[in-house]
C-alpha positions, 0 to 999 in steps of 0.5 A: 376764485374771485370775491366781490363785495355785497349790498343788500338794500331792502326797502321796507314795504315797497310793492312792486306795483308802485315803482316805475321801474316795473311799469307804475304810471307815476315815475317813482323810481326815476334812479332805479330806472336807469340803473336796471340798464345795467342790471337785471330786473326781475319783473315777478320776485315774490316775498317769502312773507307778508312782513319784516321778520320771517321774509329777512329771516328766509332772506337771511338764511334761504329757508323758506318761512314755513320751514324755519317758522322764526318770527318776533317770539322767537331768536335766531340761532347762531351759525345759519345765515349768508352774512356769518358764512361771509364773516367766516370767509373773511368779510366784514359784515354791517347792518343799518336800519331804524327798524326795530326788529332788525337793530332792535329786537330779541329775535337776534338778527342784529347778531347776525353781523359785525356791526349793526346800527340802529336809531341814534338819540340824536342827530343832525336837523337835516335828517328829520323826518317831514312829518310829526308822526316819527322821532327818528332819521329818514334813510339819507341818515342810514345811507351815510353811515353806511358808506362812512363804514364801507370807506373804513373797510380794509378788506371785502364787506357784505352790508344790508341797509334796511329802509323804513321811509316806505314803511308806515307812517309815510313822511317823505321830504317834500322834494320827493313828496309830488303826489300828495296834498296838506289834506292828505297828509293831515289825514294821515296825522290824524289816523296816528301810527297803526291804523290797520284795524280800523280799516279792518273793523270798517270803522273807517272807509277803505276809501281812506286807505287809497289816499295814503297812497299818494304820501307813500308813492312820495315815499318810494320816490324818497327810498328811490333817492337813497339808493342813488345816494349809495350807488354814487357813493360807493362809486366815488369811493371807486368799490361800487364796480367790485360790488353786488348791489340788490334792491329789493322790497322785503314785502309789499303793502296794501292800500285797501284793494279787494281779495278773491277770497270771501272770507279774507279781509281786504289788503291793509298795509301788511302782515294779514292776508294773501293779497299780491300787493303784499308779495310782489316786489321788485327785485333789481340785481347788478353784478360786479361789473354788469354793464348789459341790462337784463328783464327776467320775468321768470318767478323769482323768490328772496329766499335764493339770496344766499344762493345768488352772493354765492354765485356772484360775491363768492365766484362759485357760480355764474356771475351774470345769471338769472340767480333768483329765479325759481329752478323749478318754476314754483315759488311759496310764501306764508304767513303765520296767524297772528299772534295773542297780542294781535289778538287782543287787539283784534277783538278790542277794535273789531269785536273778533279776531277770528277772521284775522287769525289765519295762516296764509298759504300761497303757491305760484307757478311760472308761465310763459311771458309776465305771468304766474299762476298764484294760488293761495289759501286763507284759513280752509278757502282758496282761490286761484288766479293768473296774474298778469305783471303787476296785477292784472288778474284772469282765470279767476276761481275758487279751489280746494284748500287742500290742494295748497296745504298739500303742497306745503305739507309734502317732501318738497320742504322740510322744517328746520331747527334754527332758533329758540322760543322766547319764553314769556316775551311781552315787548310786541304787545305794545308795539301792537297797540292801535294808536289812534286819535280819539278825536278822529272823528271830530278830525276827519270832519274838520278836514272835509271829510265828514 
């Protein structure tokens, strides 16, 4: 049995619809194109969830969201993840992200590895942001901590490198920053860091949303680089033929597009809602020692990570298959209703957090060519749709609800005891707060926008 080593790199907030590596008209993924000749790209991979912790957490263990239910008010327990059944086998084990639910947080999921690196105090000039909104290192920072910490290995390794330069605020050196203008991005600096409920309140234009787009595409472009700073790093270093390398988004995100469902709010960066924006991501695997590209366009799910290292990593499958597609052509994802400081934050800005407050419940089924059937509920409404690719939609219609709560409800899917409420945990509620400009408006005019 032969063991392989594994890189997980899972670029926060990236959409599939936005990488030219899945068709998108500007070429964001120029790396990642040319590396899927040599790999496997799976062209329908949906998220488990619409944001960090659950969708790492079913990344992390193979449990689905609404069978684990882990979110930021709970910890992770001990002893269920792919990482700690890698450590067992003998693994060294690393992770490195800036994102604070992962390096950072209660939730426990640093715990999950070995070693775990998160935001520095200080570091070098050459990492810093392009931009006033963040005080931490882009992910060229991240990237060369984690081939510093590979070239220490002595034996195999399995590393996952969390990326936040597509996470908001989006601020891209401008090398990479082709497609937006000073304009655009003094929007941006204006708008502060979370800015979702404004949008969500219509207190500012959705309009707005569309032209952050054109600083986050820079963003991709960015993570896109990272990525080619690895894959040719851990090829100097002679390990990258050894290695199982994914590239994935841990979720998608949303730039104001419309829902099918009436009573559902518009997509806005993540976390609310059932949008595909916010599900479909790119998946890009390449095996140890693939040399023949392939294009799977059969649904594939995150949650069969587990499954694919031990297929390909730990040799007790096929080394060179479709391991992240669904074997039974289904695939769910969901999301929890939003939380009581989400709440509070939710009726301050919009005056009522009920329609925010919801569970999102979405099934898709496989079919033929680059298509799937997604049906999706929002509280007690629901739509069905086909999609085509990346978001091109037939066949639209309303359905009952409960012909998606049944789904989820039924013997499919058991519910599973993998961690421990955090009693009395205030942290996120700070982290919630909106923290706009209050001169925003006065702002916005000065910019021409008024």
């Amino acid at each position: 049995m032969s063991r392989h080593n594994v890189l997980l790199v899972v670029a926060d907030s990236l959409r599939a619809r936005s990488t030219s590596v899945l068709g998108y008209r500007r070429e964001t993924t120029p790396f990642l194109d040319a590396f899927a000749e040599e790999a496997t790209v799976y062209t329908q991979a949906r998220s488990p969830s619409n944001w960090t912790v659950p969708s790492h957490v079913s990344m992390f263990t193979g449990h689905e969201t609404h069978e684990h239910g882990v979110d930021h008010t709970a910890r992770l327990d001990a002893g269920h993840t792919i990482f700690e059944e890698l450590a067992d086998a003998g693994y060294d084990t690393g992770l490195f992200s800036d994102n604070p639910f992962l390096t950072d947080h209660e939730s426990g999921l640093d715990d999950v590895f070995q070693t775990a690196v998160g935001s520095p105090e200080q570091y070098d000039s050459a990492y810093e942001t392009n931009g006033s909104l963040g005080d931490w290192p882009n992910g060229f920072w991240y990237a060369d901590r984690t081939l510093e910490w590979v070239d220490d290995r002595e034996s195999e390794w399995a590393a996952c490198i969390n990326l936040m330069d597509t996470h908001r605020p989006y601020e891209p050196l401008a090398e990479y920053d082709e497609w937006s203008d000073e304009r655009s991005r003094e929007l941006q600096e204006s708008m502060g860091f979370k800015w979702h409920w404004e949008f969500l309140s219509g207190n500012l234009s959705l309009g707005f949303a569309s032209i952050l787009e054109q600083i986050y595409d820079g963003a991709v472009r960015q993570a896109d680089a990272i990525f080619e700073t690895l894959i040719r790093g851990l090829d100097e270093q002679g390990v990258l033929e050894d290695t199982l390398v994914v590239f994935v988004g841990d979720h998608g995100e949303g730039f104001g597009e419309p829902t099918a469902i009436s009573e559902e709010p518009p997509a806005v960066s993540h976390r609310i809602g059932t949008h595909d924006s916010m599900y479909h991501v790119p998946l890009v695997v390449r095996a140890p020692g693939q040399r023949e590209g392939h294009r799977i366009t059969d649904l594939a799910t995150l949650s069969r990570f587990p499954e694919a290292v031990r297929a390909m990593a730990l040799g007790d499958g096929n080394a060179d298959g479709p391991a992240f597609a669904s074997p039974n052509g289904t695939v769910v994802a969901s999301q929890a209703p939003i939380g009581p400081a989400m709440r509070e934050e939710a009726e301050r800005v919009c005056g009522d957090a009920a329609p925010f407050a919801k569970h999102a419940r979405l099934v898709y089924h496989d079919r033929p060519g680059d298509e799937v059937r997604k049906r999706a509920a929002w509280g007690d409404s629901a739509h069905e749709s086909v999609i085509k690719g990346c978001g091109g939609t037939v066949e639209d219609r309303d359905i009952d609800a409960t012909v998606v709560r049944n789904h989820f409800d039924s013997d499919r899917y058991a519910d599973v005891a993998i961690a421990t409420p955090l009693d009395g945990y205030t942290e996120f509620e700070d982290a919630s707060d909106t923290q706009f400009a209050g001169d925003l408006d006065d702002r916005l005019e000065a910019l021409g926008y008024k």
